[in-house]
C-alpha positions as MATLAB code, in Angstrom:
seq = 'XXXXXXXXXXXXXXXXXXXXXXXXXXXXXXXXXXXXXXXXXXXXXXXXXXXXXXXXXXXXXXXXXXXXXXXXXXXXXXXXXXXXX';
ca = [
      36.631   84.612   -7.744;
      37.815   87.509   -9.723;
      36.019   90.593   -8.582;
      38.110   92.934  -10.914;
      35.324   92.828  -13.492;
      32.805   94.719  -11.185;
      34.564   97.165   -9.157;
      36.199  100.643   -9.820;
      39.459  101.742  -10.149;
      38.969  102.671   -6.286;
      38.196   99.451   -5.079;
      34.731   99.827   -4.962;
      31.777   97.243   -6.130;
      30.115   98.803   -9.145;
      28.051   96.314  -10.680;
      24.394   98.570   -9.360;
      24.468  102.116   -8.965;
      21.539  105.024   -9.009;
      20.385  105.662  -12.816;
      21.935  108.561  -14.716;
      19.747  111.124  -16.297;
      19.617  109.086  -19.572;
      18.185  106.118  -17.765;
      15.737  108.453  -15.734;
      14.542  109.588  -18.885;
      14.456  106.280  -20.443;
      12.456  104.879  -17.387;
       9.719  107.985  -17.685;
       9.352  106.912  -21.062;
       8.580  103.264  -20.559;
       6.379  104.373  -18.281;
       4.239  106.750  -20.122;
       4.201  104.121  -23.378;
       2.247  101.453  -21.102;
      -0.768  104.177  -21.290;
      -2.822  104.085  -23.932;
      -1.395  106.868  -26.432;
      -2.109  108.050  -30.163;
       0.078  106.558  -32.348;
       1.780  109.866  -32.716;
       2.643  109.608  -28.921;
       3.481  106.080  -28.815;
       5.493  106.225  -31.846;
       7.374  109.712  -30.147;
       7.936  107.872  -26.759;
       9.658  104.695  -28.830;
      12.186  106.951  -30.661;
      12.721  108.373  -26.823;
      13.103  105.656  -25.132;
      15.979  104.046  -27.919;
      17.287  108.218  -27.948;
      18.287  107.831  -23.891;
      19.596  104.107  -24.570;
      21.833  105.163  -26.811;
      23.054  108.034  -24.614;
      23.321  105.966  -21.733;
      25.477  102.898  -23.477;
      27.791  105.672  -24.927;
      27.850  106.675  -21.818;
      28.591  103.650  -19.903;
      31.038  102.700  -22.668;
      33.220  105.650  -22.538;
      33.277  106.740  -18.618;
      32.071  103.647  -17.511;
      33.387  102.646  -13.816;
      33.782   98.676  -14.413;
      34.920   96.715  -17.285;
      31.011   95.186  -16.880;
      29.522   98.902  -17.231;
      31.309   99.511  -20.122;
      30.852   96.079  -21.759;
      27.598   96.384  -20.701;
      26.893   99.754  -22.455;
      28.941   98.337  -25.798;
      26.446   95.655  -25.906;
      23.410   97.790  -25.016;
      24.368  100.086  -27.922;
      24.684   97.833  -30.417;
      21.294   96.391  -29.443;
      19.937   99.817  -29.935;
      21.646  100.301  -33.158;
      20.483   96.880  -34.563;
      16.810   97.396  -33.214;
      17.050  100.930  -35.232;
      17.747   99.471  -38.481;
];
């Protein structure tokens, strides 16, 4: 099996690692939107929640550590960018 796909230019196996800030944030936000919130809020937390997506795929796509991260981000970004139109 071809392992290039998941692992660094080190060697090492990148397919999981610890979430960035973006994802942190993105993860506090999901989080906070399953409570019940004024529409304001809710409406506030959505446009944060697809704000740190979009950080995080750019992200991934341009310093990602695996061709999968950085595929990964390209196709998590234009998901973001589709659900925004």
């Amino acid at each position: 099996m071809t392992t290039w796909w998941f692992r660094s230019a080190d060697g090492r196996l990148t397919l999981f690692q610890l979430p960035n800030p973006a994802l942190w944030v993105w993860i506090v936000a999901l989080v906070l939107g399953r409570f019940d919130l004024s529409p304001a809020h809710s409406s506030t937390l959505v446009g944060v929640r697809h704000g740190a997506l979009v950080v995080w795929a750019l992200d991934e796509l341009v310093r990602g550590a695996s061709p999968f991260r950085r595929v990964l981000g390209a196709v998590v970004l234009v998901g973001q960018l589709v659900a925004l139109v």
